[in-house]
Backbone as JSON Lines, residues from 0, in Angstrom:
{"i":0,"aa":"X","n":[16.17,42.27,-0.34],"ca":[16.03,42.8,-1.67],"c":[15.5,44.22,-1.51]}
{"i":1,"aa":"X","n":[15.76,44.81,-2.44],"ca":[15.8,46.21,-2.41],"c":[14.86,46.74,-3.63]}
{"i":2,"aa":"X","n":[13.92,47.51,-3.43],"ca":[13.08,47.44,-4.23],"c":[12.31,49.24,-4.42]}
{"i":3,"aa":"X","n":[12.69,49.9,-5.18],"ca":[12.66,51.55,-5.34],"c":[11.4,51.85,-6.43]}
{"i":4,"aa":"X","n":[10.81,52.59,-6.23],"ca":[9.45,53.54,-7.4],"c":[9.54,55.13,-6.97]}
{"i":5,"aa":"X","n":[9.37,55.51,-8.44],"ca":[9.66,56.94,-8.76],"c":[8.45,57.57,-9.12]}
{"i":6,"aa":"X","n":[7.54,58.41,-9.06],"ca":[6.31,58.56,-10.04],"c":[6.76,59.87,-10.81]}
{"i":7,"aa":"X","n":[7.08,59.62,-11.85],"ca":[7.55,60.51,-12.91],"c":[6.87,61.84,-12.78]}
{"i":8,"aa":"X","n":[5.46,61.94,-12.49],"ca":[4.32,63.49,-12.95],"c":[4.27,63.8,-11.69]}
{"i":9,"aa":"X","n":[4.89,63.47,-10.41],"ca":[5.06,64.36,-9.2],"c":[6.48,64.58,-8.95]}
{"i":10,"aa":"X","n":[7.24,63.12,-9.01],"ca":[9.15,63.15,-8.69],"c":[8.98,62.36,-7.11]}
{"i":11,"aa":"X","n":[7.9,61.81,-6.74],"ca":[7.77,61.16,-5.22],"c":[8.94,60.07,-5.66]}
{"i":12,"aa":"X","n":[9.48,59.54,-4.71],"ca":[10.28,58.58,-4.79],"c":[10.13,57.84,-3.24]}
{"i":13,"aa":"X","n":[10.09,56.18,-3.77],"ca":[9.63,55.71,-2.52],"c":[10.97,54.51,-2.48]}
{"i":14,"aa":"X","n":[11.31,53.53,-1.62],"ca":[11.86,52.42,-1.89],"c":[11.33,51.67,-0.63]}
{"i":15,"aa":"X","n":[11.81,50.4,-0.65],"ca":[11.27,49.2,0.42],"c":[12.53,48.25,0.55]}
{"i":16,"aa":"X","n":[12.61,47.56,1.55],"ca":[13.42,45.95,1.54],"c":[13.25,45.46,2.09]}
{"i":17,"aa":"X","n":[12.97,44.46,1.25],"ca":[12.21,42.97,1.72],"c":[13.03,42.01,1.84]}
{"i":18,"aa":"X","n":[13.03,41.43,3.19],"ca":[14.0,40.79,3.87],"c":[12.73,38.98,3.85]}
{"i":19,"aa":"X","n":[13.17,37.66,4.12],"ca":[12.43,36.2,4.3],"c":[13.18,35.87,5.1]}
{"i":20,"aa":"X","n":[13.44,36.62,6.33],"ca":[13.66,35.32,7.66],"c":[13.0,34.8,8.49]}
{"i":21,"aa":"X","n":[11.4,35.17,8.26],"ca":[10.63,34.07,8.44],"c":[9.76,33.06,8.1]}
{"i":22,"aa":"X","n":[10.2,31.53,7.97],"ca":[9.36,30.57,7.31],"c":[10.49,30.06,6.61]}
{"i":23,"aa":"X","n":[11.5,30.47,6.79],"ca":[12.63,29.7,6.11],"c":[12.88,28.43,6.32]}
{"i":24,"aa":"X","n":[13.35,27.21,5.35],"ca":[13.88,26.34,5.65],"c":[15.3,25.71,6.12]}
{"i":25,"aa":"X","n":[15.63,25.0,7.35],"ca":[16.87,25.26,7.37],"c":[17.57,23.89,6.33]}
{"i":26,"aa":"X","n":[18.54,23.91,6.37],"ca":[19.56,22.99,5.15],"c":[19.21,21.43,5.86]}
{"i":27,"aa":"X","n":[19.35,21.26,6.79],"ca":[18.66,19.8,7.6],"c":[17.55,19.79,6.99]}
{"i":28,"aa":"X","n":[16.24,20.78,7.51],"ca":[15.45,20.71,6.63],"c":[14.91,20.23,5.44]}
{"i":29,"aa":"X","n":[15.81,20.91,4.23],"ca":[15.98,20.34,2.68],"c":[16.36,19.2,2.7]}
{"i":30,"aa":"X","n":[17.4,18.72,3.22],"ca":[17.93,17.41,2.74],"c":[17.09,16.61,3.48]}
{"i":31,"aa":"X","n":[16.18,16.7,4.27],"ca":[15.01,15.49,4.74],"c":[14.23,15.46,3.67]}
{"i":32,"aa":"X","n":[13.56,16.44,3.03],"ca":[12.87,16.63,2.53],"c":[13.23,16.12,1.14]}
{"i":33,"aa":"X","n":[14.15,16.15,0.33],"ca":[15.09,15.63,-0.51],"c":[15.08,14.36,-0.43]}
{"i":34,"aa":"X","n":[14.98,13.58,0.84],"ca":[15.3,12.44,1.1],"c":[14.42,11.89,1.08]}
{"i":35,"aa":"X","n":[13.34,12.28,1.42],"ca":[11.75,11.47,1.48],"c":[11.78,11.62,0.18]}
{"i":36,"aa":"X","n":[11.64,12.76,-0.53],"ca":[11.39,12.65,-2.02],"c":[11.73,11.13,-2.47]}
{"i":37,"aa":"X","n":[13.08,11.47,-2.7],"ca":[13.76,10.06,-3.37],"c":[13.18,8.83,-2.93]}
{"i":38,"aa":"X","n":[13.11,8.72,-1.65],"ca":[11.88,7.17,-0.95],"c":[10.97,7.34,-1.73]}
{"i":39,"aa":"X","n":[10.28,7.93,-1.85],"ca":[8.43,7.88,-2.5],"c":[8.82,7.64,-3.86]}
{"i":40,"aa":"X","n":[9.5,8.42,-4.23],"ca":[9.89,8.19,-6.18],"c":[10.23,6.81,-6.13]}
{"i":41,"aa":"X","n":[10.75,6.01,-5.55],"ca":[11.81,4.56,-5.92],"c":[10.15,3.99,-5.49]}
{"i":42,"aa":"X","n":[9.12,4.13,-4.2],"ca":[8.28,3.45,-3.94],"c":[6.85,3.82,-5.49]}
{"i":43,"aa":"X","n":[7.09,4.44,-5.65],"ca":[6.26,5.11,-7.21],"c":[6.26,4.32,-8.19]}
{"i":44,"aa":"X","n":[7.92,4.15,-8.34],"ca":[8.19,3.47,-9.37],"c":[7.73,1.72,-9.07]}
{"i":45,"aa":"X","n":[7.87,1.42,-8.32],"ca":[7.68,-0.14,-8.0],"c":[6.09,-0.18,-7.92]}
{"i":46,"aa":"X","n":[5.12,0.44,-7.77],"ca":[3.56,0.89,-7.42],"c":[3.31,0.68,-9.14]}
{"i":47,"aa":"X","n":[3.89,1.59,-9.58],"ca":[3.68,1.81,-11.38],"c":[3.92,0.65,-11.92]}
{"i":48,"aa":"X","n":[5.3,0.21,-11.85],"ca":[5.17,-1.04,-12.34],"c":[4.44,-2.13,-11.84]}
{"i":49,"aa":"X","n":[3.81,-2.25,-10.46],"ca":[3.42,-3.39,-10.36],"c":[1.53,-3.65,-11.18]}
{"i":50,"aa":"X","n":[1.09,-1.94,-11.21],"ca":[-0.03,-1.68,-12.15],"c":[0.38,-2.12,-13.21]}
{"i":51,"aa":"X","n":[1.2,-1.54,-14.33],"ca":[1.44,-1.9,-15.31],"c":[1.22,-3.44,-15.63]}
{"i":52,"aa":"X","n":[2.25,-4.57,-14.39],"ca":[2.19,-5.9,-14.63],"c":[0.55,-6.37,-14.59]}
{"i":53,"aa":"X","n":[-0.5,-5.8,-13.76],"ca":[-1.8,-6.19,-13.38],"c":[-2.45,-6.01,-14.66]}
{"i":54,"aa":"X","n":[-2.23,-4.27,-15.14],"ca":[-3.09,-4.02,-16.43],"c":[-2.75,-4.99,-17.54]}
{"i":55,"aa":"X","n":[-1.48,-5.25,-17.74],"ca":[-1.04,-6.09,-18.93],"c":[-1.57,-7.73,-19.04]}
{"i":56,"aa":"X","n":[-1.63,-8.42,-17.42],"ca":[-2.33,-9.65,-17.72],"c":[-4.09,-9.54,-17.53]}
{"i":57,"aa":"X","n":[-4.57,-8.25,-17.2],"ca":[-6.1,-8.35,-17.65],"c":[-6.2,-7.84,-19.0]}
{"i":58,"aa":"X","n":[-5.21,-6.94,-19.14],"ca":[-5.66,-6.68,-20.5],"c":[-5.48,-8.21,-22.11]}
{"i":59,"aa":"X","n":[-4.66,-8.45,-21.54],"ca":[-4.17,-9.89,-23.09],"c":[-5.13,-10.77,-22.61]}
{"i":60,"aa":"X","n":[-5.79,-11.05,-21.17],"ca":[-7.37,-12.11,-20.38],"c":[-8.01,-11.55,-21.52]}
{"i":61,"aa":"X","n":[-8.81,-10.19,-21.5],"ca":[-9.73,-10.54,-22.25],"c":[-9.58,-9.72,-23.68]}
{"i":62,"aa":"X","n":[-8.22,-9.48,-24.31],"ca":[-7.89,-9.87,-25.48],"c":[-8.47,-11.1,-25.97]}
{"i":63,"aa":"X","n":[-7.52,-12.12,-25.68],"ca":[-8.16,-13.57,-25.51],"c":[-9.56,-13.73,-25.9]}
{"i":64,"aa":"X","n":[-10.14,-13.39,-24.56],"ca":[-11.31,-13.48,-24.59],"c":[-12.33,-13.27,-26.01]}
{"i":65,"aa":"X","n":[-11.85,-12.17,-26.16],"ca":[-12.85,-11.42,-27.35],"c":[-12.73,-12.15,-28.47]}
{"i":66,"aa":"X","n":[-11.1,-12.37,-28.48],"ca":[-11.03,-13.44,-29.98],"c":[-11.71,-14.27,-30.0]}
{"i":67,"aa":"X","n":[-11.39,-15.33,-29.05],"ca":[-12.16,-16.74,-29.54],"c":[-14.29,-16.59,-29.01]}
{"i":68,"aa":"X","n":[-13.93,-15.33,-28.94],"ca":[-15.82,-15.15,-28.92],"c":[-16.04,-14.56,-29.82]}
{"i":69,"aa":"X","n":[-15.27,-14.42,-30.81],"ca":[-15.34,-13.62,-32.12],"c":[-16.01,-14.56,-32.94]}
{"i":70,"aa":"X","n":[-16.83,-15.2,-33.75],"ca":[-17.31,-16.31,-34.34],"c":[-16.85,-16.03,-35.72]}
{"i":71,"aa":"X","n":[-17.02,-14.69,-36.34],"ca":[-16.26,-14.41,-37.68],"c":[-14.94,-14.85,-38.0]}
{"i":72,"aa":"X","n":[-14.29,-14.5,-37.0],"ca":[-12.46,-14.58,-37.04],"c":[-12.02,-15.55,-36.29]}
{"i":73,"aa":"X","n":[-11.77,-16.15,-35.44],"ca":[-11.35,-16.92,-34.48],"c":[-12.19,-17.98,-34.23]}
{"i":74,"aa":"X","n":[-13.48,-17.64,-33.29],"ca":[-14.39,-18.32,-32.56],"c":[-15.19,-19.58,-33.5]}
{"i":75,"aa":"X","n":[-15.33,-19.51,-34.48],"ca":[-15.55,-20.45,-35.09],"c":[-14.43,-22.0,-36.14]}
{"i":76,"aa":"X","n":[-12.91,-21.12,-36.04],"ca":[-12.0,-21.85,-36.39],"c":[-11.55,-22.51,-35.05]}
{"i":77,"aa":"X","n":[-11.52,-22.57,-33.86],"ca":[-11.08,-22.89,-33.06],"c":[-11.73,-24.19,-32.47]}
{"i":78,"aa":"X","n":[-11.19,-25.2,-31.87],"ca":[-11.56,-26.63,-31.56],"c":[-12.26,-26.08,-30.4]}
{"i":79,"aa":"X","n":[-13.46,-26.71,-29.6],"ca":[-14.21,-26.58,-28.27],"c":[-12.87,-27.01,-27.89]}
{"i":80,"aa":"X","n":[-11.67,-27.84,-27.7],"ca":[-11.11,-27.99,-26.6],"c":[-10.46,-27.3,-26.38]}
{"i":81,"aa":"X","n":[-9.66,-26.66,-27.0],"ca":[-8.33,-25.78,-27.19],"c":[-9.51,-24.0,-26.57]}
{"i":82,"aa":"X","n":[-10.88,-24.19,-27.09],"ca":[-11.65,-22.83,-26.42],"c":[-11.88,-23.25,-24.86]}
{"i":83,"aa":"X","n":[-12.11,-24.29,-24.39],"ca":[-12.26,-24.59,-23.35],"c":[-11.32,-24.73,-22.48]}
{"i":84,"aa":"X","n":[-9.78,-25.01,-23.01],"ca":[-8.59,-24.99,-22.28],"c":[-8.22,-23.05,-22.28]}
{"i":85,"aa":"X","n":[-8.5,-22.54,-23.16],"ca":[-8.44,-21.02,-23.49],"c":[-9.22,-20.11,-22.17]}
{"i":86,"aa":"X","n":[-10.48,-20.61,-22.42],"ca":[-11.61,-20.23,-21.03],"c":[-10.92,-20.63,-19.67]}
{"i":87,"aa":"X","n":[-10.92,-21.62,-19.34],"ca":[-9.92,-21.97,-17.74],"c":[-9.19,-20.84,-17.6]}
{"i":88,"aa":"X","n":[-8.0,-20.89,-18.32],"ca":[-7.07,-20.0,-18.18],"c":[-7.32,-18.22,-17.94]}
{"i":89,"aa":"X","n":[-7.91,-17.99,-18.94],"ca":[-8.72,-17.07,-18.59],"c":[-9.31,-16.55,-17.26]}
{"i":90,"aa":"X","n":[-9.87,-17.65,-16.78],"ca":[-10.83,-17.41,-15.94],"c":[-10.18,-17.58,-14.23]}
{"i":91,"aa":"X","n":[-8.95,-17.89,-14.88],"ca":[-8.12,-18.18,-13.76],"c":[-7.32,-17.31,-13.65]}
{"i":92,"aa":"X","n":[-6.97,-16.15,-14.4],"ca":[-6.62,-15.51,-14.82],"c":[-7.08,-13.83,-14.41]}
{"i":93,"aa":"X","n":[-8.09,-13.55,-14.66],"ca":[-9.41,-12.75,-14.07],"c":[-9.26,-13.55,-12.73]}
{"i":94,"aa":"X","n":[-9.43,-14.53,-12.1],"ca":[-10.32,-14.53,-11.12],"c":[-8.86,-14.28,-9.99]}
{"i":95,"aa":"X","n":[-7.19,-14.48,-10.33],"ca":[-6.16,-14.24,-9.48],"c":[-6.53,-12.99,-9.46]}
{"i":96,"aa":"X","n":[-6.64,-11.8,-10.41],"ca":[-6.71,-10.12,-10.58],"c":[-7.65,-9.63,-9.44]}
{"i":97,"aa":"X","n":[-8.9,-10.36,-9.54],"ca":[-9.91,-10.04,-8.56],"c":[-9.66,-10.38,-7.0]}
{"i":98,"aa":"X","n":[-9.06,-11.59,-6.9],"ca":[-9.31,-12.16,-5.51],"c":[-7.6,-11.71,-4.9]}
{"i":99,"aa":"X","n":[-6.99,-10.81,-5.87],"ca":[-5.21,-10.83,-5.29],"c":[-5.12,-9.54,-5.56]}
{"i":100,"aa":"X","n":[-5.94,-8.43,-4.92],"ca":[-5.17,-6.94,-5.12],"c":[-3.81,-6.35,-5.07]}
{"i":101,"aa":"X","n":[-3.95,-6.86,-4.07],"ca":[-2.33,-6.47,-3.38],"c":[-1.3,-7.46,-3.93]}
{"i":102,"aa":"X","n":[-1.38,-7.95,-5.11],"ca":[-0.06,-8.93,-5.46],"c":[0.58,-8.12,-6.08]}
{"i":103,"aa":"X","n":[1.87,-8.38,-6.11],"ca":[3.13,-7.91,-6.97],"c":[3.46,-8.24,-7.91]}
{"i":104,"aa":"X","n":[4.08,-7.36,-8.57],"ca":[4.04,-7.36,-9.86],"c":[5.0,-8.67,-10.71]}
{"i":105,"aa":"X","n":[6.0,-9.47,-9.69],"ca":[6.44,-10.74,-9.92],"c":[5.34,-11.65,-10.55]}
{"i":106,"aa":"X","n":[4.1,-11.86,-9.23],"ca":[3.0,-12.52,-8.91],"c":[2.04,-12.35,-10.65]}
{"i":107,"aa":"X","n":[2.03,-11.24,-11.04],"ca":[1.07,-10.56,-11.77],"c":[2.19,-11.65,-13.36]}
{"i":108,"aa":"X","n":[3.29,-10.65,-13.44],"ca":[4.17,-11.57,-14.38],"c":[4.06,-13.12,-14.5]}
{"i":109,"aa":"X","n":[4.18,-14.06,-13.61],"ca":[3.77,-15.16,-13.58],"c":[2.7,-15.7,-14.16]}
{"i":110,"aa":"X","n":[1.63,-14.67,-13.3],"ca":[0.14,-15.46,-14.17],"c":[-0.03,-14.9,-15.25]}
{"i":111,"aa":"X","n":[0.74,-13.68,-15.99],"ca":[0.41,-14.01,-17.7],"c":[1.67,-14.52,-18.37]}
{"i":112,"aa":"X","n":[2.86,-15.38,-17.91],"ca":[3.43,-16.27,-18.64],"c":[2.26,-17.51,-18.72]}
{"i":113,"aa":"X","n":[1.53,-18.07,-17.04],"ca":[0.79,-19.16,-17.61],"c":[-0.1,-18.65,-18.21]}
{"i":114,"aa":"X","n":[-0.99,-17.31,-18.59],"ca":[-2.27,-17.52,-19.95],"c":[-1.52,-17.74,-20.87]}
{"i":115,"aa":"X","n":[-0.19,-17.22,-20.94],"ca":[0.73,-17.04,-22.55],"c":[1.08,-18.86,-22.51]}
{"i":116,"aa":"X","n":[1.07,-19.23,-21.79],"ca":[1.99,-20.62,-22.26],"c":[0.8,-21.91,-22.35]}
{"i":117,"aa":"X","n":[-0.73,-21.04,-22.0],"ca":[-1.66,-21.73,-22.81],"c":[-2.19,-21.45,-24.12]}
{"i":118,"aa":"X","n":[-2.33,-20.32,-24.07],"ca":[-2.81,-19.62,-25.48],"c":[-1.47,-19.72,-26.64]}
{"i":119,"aa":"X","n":[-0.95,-19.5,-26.65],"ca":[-0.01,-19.1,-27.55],"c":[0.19,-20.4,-28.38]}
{"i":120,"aa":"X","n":[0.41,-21.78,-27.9],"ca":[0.41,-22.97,-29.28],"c":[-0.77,-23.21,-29.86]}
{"i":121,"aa":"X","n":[-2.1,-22.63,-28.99],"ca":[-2.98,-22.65,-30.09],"c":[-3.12,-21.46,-30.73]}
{"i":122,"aa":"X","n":[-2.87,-20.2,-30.83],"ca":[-2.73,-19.35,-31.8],"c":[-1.94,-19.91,-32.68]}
{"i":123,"aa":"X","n":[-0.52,-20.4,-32.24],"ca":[0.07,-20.47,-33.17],"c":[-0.18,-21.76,-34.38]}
{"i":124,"aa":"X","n":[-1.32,-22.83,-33.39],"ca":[-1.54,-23.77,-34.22],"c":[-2.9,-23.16,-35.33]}
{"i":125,"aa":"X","n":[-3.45,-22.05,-34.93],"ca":[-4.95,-21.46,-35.8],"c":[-3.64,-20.75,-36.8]}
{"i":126,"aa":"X","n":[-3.23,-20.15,-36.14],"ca":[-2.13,-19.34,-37.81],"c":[-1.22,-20.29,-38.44]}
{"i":127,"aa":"X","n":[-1.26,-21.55,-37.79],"ca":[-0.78,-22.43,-39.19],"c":[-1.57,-22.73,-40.06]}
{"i":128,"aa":"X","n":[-3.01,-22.89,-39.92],"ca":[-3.93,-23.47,-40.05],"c":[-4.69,-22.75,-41.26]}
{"i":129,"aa":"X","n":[-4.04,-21.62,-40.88],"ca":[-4.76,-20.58,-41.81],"c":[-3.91,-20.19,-42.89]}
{"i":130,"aa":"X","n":[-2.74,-20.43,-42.79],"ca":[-2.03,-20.56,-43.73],"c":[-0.69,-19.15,-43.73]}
{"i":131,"aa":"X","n":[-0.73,-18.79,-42.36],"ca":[0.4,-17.99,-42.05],"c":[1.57,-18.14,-41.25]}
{"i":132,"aa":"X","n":[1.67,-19.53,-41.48],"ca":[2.78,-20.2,-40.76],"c":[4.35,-20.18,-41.51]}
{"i":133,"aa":"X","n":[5.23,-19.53,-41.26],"ca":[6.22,-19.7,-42.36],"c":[6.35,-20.79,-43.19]}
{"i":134,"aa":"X","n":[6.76,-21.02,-44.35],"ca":[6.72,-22.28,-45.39],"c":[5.74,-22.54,-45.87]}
{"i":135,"aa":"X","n":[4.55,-21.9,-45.49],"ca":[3.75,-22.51,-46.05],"c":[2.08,-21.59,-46.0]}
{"i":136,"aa":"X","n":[1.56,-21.53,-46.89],"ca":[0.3,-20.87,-46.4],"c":[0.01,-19.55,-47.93]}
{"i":137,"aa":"X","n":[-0.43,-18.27,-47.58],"ca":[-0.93,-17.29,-48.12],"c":[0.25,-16.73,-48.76]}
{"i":138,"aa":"X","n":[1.81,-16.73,-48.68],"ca":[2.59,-16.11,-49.23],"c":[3.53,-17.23,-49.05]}
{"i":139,"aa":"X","n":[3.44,-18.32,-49.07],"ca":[4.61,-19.52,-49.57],"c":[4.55,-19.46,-50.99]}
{"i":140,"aa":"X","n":[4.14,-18.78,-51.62],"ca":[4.19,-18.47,-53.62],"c":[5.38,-17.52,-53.67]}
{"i":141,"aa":"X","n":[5.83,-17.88,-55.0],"ca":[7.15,-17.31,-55.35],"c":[7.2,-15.62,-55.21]}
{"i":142,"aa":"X","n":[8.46,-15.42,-54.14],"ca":[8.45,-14.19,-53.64],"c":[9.68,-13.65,-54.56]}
{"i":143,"aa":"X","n":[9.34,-12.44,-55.11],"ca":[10.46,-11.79,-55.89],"c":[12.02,-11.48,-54.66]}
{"i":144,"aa":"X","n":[12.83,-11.7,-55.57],"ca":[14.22,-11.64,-54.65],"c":[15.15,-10.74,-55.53]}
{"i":145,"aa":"X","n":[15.84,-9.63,-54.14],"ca":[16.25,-8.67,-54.63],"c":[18.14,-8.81,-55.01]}
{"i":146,"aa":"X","n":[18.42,-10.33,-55.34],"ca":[19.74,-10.08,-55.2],"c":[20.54,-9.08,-56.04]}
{"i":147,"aa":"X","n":[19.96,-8.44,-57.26],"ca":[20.41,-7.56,-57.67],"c":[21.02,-5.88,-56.83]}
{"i":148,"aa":"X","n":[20.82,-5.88,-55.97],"ca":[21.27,-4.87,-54.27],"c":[22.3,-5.15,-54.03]}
């Protein structure tokens, strides 16, 4: 590259060229480098998701948790057994996260289908209960209908 200065209030005129042939990369070079890239990105992505799967079953553990220790909202509508089958799970739950760092994110998926496939018929049996179960409950009263549309 070629690179020229003039100083207008004398008329000096200077120029330079600046040549980078050393430290260059050669084209082998790049495409290794290119290539590792792409390895680490695909290994990134599987790292990310397997966090994601970890954060998601501690995070809905002590979701859980908080509800049925909620005594206002939950914790007091709820049967000791169905809180005590709730707690296990939980705790089994937390205690795979702690004692299984290195599990994968399959591993991680698994153990919050089983908190979900304990918790979830008793939520869904407290929101019948409460009266937000379809057919029936807080808005089973005559709902205006728009067939005039």
């Amino acid at each position: 590259m070629n690179v020229g200065a003039e100083d207008k209030a004398t008329g000096n005129k200077e120029s330079i060229t600046i040549t980078n042939d050393k430290g260059r990369l050669s084209e082998e070079d790049i495409k290794r480098m290119v290539a590792e890239a792409e390895a680490a990105a695909e290994d990134d992505k599987k790292a990310r998701q397997r966090v994601e799967a970890k954060n998601q079953l501690e995070n809905y553990a002590y979701q859980i948790r908080n509800t049925i220790n909620d005594e206002e909202k939950v914790g007091d509508k709820i049967s000791a057994e169905d809180k005590e089958s709730l707690e296990v799970a939980i705790k089994d739950a937390i205690d795979f996260i702690e004692s299984n760092p290195g599990a994968t994110k399959e591993e991680y998926d698994e153990k919050y289908k089983e908190l979900e496939k304990v918790s979830h018929p008793i939520f869904t049996k407290l929101y019948g209960q409460a009266g937000g179960a379809p057919g029936g409950g807080a808005y089973s009263e005559e709902m205006p209908t728009h067939d005039e549309l």
